[in-house]
N, C-alpha and C positions, 0 to 999 in steps of 0.2 A: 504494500500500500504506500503510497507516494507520501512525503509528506510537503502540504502545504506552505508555499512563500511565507514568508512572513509580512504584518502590516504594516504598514509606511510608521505609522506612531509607533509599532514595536522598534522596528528599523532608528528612528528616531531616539528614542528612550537609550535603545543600548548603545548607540554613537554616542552621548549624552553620558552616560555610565563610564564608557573606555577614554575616554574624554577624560573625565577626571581624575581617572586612573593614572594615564598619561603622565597629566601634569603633577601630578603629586608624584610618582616618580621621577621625576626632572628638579624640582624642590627637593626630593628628600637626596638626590643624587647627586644634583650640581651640574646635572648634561642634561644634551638635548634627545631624543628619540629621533632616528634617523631613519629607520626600517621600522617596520612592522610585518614578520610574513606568518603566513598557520604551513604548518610543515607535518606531515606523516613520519612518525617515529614506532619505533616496535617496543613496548613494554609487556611485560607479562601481568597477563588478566588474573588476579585475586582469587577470583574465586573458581579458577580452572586450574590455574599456573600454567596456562599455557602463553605461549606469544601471541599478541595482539597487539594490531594496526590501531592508534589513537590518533589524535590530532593534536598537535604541540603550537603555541605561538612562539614566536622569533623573534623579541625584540631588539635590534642593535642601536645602541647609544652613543655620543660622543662627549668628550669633556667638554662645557663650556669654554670657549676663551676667555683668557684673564686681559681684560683692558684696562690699562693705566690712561688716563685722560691728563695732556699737557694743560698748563694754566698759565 
């Protein structure tokens, strides 16, 4: 059974959610988020112990530059 899109206001809410994710990672870090990808990784399913296909996010970050401002 297929499953259904999602709604433009779901769609919305969760941009809205990682959104602030985001940034409060950037604050608590000092960088900026540069990538974001979802990636297929093999981890072993709990309650089989077998391997299994998840889906992981990626995020790559870089340090803030440090600017000193002349006066």
């Amino acid at each position: 059974m297929p499953i259904p899109p999602p709604s433009q206001p779901q769609v919305d809410e969760a941009e809205r959610k990682i959104s602030g994710i985001l940034e409060e990672l950037e604050a608590s870090t000092d960088t900026e988020v540069q990538r974001i990808a979802l990636e297929d990784v093999v981890d072993t399913d709990p309650a089989s112990g077998r391997p299994a296909v998840k889906q992981s996010v990626e995020i790559t970050v870089t340090p803030k530059p440090r600017r000193k401002w002349l006066r």
